[in-house]
BAMAR-648430 format. One record per residue (C-alpha): x, y, z. Coordinates in steps of 0.02 Angstrom, whole numbers, padded with zeros to 5 digits, always signed. Layout:
! BAMAR-648430
XYZ...
! end
This chain:
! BAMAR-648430
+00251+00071+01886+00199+00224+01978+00276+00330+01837+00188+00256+01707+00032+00262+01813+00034+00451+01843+00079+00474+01652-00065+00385+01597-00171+00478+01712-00110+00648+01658-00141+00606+01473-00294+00559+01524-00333+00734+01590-00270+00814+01452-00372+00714+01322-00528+00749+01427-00488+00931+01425-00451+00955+01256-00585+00855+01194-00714+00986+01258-00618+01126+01148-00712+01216+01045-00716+01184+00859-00791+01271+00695-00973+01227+00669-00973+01181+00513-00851+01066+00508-00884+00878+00447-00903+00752+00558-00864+00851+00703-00827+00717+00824-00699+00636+00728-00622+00797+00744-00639+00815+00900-00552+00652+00938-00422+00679+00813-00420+00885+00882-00386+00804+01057-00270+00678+01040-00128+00780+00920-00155+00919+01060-00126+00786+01195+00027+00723+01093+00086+00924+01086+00070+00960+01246+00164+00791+01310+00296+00820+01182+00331+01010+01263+00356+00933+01431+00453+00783+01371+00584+00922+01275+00586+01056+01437+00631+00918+01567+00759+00866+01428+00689+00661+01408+00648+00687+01223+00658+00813+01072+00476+00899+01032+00476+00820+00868+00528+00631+00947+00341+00595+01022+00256+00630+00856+00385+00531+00750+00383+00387+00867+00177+00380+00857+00187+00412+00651+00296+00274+00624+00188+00138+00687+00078+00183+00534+00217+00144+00434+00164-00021+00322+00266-00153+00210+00271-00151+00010+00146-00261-00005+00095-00293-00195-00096-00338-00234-00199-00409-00394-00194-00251-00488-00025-00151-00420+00135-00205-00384+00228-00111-00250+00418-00111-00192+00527-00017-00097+00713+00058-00189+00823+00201-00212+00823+00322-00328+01021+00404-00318+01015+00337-00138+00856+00420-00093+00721+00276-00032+00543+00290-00145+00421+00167-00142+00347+00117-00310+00183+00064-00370+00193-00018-00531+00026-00067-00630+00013-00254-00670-00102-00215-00824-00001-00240-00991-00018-00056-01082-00012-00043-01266+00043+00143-01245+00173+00245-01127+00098+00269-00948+00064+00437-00843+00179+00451-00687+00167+00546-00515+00284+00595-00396+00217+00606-00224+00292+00710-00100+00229+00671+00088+00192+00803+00225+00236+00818+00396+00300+01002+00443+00474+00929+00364+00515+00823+00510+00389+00700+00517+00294+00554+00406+00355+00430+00266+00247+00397+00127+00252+00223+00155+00119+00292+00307-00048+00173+00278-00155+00314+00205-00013+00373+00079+00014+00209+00042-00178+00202-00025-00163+00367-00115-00036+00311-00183-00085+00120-00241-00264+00176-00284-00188+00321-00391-00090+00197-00495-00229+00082-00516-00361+00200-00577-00260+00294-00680-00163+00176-00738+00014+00250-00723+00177+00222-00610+00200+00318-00459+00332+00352-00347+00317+00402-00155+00496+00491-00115+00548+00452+00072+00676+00612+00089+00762+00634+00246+00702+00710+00395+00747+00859+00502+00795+00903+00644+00939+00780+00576+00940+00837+00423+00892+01038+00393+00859+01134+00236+00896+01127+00096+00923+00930+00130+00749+00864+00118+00710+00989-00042+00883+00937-00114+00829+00744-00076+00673+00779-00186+00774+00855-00337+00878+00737-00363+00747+00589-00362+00667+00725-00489+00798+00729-00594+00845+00557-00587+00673+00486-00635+00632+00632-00784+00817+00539-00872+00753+00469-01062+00822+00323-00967+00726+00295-00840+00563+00349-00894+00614+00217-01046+00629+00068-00891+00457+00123-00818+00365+00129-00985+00327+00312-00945+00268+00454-01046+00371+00611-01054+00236+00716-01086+00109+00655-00951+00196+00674-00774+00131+00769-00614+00192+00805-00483+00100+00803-00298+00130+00837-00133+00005+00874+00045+00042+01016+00175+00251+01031+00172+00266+00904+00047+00155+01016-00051+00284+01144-00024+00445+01053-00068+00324+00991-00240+00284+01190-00281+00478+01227-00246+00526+01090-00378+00419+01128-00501+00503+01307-00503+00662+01249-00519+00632+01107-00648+00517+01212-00770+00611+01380-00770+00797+01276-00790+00810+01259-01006+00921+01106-00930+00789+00986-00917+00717+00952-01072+00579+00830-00990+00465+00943-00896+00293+00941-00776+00138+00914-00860+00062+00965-00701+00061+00999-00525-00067+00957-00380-00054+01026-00194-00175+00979-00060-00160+01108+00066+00016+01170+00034+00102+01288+00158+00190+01384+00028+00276+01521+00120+00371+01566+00276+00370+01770+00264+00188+01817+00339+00144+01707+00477-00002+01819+00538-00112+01811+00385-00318+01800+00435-00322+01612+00438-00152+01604+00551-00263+01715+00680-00420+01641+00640-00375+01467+00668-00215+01479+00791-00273+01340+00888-00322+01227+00758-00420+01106+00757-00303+00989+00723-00138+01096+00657-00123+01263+00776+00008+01399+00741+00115+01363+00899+00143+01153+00836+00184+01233+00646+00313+01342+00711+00367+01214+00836+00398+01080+00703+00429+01196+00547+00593+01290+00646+00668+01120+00673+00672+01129+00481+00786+01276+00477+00893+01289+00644+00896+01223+00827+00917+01405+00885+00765+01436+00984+00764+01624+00940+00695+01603+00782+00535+01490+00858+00516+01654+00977+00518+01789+00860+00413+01691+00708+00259+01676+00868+00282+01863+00845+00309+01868+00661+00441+01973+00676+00547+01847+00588+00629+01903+00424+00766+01999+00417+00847+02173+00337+00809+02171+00155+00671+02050+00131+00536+02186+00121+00514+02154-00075+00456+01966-00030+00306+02040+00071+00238+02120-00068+00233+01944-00149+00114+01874-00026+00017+02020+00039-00165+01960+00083-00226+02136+00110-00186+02116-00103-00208+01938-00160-00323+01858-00013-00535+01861-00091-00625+01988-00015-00713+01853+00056-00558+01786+00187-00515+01963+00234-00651+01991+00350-00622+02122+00468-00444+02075+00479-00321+02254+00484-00142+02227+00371-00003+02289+00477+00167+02343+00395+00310+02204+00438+00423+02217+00568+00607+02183+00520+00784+02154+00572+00716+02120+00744+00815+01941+00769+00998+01975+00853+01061+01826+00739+01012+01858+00531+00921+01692+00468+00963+01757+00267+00899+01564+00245+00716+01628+00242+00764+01750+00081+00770+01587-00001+00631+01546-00100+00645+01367-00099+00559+01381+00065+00435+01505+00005+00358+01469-00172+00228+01585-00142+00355+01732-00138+00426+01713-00318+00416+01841-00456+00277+01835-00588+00416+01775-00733+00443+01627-00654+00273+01615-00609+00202+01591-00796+00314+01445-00832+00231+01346-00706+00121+01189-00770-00075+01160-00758-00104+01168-00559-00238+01088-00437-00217+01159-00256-00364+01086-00132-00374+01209+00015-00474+01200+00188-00572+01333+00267-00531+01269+00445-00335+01274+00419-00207+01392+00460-00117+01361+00303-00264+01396+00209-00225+01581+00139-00061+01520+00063-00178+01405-00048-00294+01526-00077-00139+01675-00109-00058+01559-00243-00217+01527-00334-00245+01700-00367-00060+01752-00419-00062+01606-00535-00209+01634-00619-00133+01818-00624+00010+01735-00720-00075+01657-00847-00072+01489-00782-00216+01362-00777-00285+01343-00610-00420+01202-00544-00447+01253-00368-00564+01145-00245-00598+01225-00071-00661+01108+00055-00792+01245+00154-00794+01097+00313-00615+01052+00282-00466+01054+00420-00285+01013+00405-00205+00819+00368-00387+00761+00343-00290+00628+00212-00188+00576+00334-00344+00520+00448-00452+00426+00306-00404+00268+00347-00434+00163+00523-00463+00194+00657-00517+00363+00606-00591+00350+00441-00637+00534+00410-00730+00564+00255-00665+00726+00215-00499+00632+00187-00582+00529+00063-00673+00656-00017-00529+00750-00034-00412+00573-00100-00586+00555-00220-00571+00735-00314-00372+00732-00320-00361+00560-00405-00519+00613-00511-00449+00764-00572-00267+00704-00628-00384+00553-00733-00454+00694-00807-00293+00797-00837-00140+00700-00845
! end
């Protein structure tokens, strides 16, 4: 009883202190982000001691506290929802209840969570999701991939192929009553990365015959080269998602070796030979004048890690750094990015090089936004960016898809 006592009270502390941090001014409903600011910090901070007195993993706090957000397939007048596998990969589907005289859109939602956390059966996803399908009408399919620190890359991204794959079959798009010519696919913050990855692969492989009539990522981390870009410095401790908790969660993605979570805080990272990928997402080059600010671009510093991670050459993990030829294959593209986020550059970067490409870009930049702000627009938090941001993503695939 004591032990509980004194860790109640030092939570307590720690909410109190972190609830007086500072935060941007112009950010929306600042005291809901405060709250929300203060508690993930909390939950950070907790999960660091839990892993260095060896009770607990870092990642084990967060899942525990994301999974009671988790919610049942429960079906409702105007959607019917279910839980199944797609080649032994759980998705939940929501299936309209409306008879259609024609072939229905479909999108493929890909949930967030730094690769190690969240389910899109989470209650907010769950109402992206079901309100999606009911305004527009068309079948879509939340893909629960598996997690890491179990289960490291290229798992999760291969997890998301093959559901890909699987539901772009004549076949199954035939059981679904979908049209081939009228599917998107989605994802927010590493689920928007593991979407952009896909797309790559599925629209540059003459394999698939059935391709993307779009893609939509709400603030995607998109790369893993540069982790000292101007909004990585700018906003390193948050609000909400700081630098330290990315790199934290987004090693367990790649390795347990604690080396690589050292050297990335120093973004000294990437090994011999990947020189030609900084070029790809140079900010001094692609970043608006605008974002740049006074902000100095400093040559990379390579090779530095005793043990070679050639994993980050892959650019499964890092859309952003792909050539301009695969580039201009890509489909029409919505990207939503926040001012207040560290992964907001990547957004901003992979506007500009696709519109470089060729490709049609909508682009909506929430000026008061901040990181996961559609993961808090439900109870208890309610935050209205997250709705404003659910409001122009579902608006803008009725218009395009």
């Amino acid at each position: 009883m004591g032990y509980k006592t004194l860790c109640f009270g030092l939570t307590c502390i720690l909410f109190a202190y972190f609830i007086y941090v500072p935060i941007p001014e112009n950010v929306d409903e600042p005291w809901k982000v405060r709250i929300v600011d203060a508690v993930v910090k909390t939950t950070s901070l907790t999960a660091m001691l839990f892993e260095n007195i060896g009770l607990m993993g870092y990642e084990k706090l967060f899942s525990t506290l994301v999974k009671l957000d988790y919610t049942q397939p429960i079906s409702d007048e105007n959607v019917t929802v279910m839980d199944t596998t797609f080649t032994d990969i759980p998705v939940r589907l929501y299936l309209p209840k409306r008879k259609s005289e024609r072939q229905r859109p479909a999108v493929i939602f890909i949930h967030g969570g730094a690769f190690v956390l969240g389910s899109c059966r989470q209650s907010p996803l769950d109402l992206l999701n079901r309100l999606t399908a009911n305004k527009l009408d068309a079948v879509v399919v939340g893909v629960d991939y598996r997690l890491a620190p179990q289960y490291q890359f290229p798992t999760p991204y291969e997890d998301v192929i093959s559901v890909v794959k699987f539901f772009l079959e004549d076949k199954t798009l035939a059981e679904y009553g979908v049209d081939p010519t009228r599917i998107c696919i989605s994802g927010d913050s590493s689920g928007g990365t593991l979407a952009a990855g896909v797309v790559q692969q599925i629209q540059n492989d003459p394999e698939f015959k059935n391709k993307f009539k779009a893609q939509a990522l709400i603030y995607p981390g998109l790369q893993l080269v540069d982790i000292s870009m101007p909004s990585h410095q700018e906003y390193e401790h948050g609000p909400v998602l700081s630098r330290n908790m990315a790199i934290e969660l987004g090693c367990l993605y790649l390795t347990n070796d604690k080396a690589l979570t050292q050297a990335m805080r120093k973004n000294q990272h990437m090994p011999h030979g990947s020189g030609h990928l900084f070029k790809l997402v140079n900010w001094s080059t692609f970043l608006p004048e605008k974002y740049r600010k006074q902000h100095v671009y400093t040559e990379p510093v390579l090779g530095r890690l005793n043990t070679s991670f050639s994993i980050l050459l892959d650019n499964r993990l890092s859309p952003l750094a792909t050539n301009d030829s695969q580039l201009q294959n890509l489909p029409l593209t919505y990207v939503v990015t926040c001012q207040h986020d560290i992964l907001r550059d990547d957004g901003l970067i992979y506007v500009s090089r696709l519109r470089n490409a060729g490709v049609k870009v909508s682009h909506d930049h929430m000026e008061d936004g901040v990181h996961g702000a559609l993961s808090f627009m439900t109870l208890p938090v309610y935050l209205q960016l997250g709705i404003r941001i659910k409001d122009k993503y579902i608006n803008w695939l009725e218009e395009n898809l």
